[in-house]
SEZAVO-948411 format. One record per residue: x, y, z of N, C-alpha, C in turn; residue in three letters. Coordinates in pm, 1 decimal, m for minus. Example, Ala and Ser with C-alpha at 12.3 -4.5 7.8 and 13.67 -1.06 7.14 Angstrom:
% residues 2
- 1319.0;m569.0;780.0;1230.0;m450.0;780.0;1320.0;m330.0;780.0;ALA
- 1285.0;m225.0;708.0;1367.0;m106.0;714.0;1290.0;3.0;787.0;SER
***
This chain:
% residues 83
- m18955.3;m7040.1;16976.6;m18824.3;m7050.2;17036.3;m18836.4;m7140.9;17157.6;UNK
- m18734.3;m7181.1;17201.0;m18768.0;m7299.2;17248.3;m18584.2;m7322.0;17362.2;UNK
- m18602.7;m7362.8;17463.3;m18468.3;m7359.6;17589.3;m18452.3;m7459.0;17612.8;UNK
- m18329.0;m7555.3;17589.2;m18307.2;m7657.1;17687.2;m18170.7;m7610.1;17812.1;UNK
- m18297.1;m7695.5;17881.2;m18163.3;m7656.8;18001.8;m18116.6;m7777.7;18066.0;UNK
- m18029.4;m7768.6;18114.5;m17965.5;m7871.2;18189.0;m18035.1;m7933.5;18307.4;UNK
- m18050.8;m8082.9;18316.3;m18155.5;m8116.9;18414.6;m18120.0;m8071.7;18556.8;UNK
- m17979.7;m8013.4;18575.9;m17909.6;m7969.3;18726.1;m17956.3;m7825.4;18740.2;UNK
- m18012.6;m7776.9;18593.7;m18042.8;m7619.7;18660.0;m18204.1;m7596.1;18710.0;UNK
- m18199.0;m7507.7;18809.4;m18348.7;m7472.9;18871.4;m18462.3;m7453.0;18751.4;UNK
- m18560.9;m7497.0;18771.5;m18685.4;m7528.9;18724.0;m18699.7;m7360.5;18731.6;UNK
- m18747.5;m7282.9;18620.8;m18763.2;m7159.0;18601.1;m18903.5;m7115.1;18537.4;UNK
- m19002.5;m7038.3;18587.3;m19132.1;m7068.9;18532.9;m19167.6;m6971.8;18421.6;UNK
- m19211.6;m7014.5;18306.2;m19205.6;m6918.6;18202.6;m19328.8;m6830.0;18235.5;UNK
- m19297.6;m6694.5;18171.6;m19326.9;m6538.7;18188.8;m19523.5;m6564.4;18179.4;UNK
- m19518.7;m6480.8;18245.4;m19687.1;m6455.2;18241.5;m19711.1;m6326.3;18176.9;UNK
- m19785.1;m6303.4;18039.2;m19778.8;m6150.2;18028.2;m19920.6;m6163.5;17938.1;UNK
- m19993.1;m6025.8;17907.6;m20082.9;m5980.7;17801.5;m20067.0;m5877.7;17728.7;UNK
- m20085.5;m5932.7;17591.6;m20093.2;m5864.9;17495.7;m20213.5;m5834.6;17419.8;UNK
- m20168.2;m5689.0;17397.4;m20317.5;m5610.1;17374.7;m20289.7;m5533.1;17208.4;UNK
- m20327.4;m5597.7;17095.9;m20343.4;m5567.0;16983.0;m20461.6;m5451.6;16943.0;UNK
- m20410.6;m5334.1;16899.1;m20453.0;m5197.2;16873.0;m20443.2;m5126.3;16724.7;UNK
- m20611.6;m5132.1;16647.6;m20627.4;m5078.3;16545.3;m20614.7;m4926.8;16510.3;UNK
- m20503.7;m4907.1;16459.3;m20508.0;m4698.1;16444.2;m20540.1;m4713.3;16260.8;UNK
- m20617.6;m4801.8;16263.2;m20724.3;m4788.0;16063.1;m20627.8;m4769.8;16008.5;UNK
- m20620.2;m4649.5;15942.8;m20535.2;m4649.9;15787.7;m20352.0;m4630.1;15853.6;UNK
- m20336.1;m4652.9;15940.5;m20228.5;m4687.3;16003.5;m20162.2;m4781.4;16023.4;UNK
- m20292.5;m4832.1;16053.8;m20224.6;m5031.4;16067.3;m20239.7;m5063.1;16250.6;UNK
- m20192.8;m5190.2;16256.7;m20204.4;m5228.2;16425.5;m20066.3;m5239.7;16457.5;UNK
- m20062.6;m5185.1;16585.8;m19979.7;m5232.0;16674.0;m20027.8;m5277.9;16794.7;UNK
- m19927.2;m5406.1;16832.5;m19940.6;m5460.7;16971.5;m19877.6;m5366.5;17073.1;UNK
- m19947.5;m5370.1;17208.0;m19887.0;m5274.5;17343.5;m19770.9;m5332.1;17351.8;UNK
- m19704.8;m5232.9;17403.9;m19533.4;m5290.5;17466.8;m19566.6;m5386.5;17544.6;UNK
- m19503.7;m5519.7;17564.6;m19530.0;m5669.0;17603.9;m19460.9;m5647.0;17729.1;UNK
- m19476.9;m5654.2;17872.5;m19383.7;m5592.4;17976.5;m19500.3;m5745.2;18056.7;UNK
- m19398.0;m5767.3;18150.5;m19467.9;m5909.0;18233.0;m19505.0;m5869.6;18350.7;UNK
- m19476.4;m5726.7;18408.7;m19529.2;m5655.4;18488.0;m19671.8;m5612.8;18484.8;UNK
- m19728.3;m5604.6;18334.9;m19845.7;m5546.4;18345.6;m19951.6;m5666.9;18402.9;UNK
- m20016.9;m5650.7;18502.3;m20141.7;m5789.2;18540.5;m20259.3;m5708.8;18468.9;UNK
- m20334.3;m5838.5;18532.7;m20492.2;m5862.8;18424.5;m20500.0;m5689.5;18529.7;UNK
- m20542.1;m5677.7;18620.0;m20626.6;m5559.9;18682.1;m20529.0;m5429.0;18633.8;UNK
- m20434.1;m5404.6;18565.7;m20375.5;m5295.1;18481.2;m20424.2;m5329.4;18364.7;UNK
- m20419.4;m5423.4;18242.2;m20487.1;m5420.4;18182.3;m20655.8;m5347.8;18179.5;UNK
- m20686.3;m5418.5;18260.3;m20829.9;m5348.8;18271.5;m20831.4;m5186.0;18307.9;UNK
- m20768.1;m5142.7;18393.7;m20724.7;m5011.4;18436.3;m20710.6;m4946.1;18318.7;UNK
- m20654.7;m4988.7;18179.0;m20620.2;m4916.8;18032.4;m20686.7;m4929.5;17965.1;UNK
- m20823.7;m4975.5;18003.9;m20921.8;m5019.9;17904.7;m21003.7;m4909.5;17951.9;UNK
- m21011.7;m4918.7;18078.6;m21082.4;m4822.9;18158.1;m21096.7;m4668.9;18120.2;UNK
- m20950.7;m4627.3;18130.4;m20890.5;m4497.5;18072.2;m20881.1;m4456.9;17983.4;UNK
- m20888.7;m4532.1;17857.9;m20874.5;m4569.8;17673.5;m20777.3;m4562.3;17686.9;UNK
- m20705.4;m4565.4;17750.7;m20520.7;m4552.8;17715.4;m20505.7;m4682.2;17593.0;UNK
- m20579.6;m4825.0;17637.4;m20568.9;m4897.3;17520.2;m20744.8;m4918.1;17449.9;UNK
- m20745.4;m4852.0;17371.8;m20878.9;m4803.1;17286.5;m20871.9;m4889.7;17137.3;UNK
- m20948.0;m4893.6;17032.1;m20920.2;m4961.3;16932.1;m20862.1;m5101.7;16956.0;UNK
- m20941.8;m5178.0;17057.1;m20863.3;m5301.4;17084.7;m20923.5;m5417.4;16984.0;UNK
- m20848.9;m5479.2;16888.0;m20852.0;m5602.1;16810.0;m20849.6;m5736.9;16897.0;UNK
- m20781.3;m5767.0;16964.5;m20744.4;m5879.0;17051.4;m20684.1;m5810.9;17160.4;UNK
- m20690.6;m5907.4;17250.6;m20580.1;m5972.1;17430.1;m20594.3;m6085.7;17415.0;UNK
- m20449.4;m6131.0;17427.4;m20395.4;m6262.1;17468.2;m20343.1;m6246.9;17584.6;UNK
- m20348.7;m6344.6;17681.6;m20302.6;m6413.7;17813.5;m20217.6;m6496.3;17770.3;UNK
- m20072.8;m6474.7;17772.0;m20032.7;m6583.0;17799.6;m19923.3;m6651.1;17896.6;UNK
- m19962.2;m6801.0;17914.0;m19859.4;m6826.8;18028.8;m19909.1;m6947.0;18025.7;UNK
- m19790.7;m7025.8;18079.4;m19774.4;m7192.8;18086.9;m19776.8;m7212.4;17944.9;UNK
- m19734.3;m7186.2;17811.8;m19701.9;m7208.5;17674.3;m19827.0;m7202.1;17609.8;UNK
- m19948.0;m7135.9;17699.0;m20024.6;m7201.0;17594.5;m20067.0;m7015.7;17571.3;UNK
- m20169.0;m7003.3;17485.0;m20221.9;m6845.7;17526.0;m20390.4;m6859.6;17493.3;UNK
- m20411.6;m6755.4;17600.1;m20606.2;m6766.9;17616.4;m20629.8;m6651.1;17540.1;UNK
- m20723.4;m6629.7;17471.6;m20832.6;m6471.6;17402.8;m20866.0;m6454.7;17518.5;UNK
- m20879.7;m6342.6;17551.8;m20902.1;m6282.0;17695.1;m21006.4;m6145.6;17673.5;UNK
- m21011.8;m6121.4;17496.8;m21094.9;m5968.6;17458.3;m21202.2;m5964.6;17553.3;UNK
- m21316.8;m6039.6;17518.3;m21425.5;m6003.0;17566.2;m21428.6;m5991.1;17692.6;UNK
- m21390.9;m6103.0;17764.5;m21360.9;m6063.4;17978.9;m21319.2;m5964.5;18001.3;UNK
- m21213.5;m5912.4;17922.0;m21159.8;m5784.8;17996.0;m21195.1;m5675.1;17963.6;UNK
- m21261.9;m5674.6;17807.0;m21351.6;m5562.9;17786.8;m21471.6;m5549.6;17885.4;UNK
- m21529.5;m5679.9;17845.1;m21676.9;m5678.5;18013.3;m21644.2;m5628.0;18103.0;UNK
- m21553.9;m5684.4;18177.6;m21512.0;m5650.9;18332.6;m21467.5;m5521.6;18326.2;UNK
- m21436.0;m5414.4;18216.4;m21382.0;m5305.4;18241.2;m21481.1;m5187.3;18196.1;UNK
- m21576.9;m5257.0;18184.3;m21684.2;m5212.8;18129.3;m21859.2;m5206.5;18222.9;UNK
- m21809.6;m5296.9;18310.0;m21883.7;m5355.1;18406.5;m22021.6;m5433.8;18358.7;UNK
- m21938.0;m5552.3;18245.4;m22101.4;m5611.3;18203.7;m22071.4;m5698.6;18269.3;UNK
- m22154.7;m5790.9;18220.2;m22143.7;m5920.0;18300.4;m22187.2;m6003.1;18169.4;UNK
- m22107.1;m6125.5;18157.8;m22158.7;m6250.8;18039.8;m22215.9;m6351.7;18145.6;UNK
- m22319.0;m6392.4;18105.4;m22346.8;m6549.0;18158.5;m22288.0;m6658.2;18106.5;UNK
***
């Protein structure tokens, strides 16, 4: 999807959010509720807690593009460290 706006209207910066894709097996996956409130250090906070457990993917995304973010935020919530 895609916005044009009028070159007179304010420059508006698109949403920063992560999404966290969650295997429940013979259930199937669902993605976390997508909220632009949640930052990277809540993310990690739910990784922390298992609140988000069975994690398939995290995407970052923002500025149109989107980053894999799994392994960093599993590490960091995990307290490894990658070289």
């Amino acid at each position: 999807m895609s916005c044009k706006c009028s070159p007179l209207a304010p420059h508006v910066q698109s949403p920063e959010y992560y999404v966290c894709m969650m295997d429940y097996r013979s259930a199937g996956q669902e993605a976390a509720p997508v909220q632009p409130e949640i930052t990277r250090a809540e993310v990690i906070a739910r990784l922390k807690t298992r609140e988000y457990k069975d994690v398939v993917w995290i995407h970052h995304i923002h500025d149109d593009q989107v980053d894999d973010v799994t392994l960093e935020l599993i590490g960091e919530a995990r307290g490894l460290v990658f070289a």
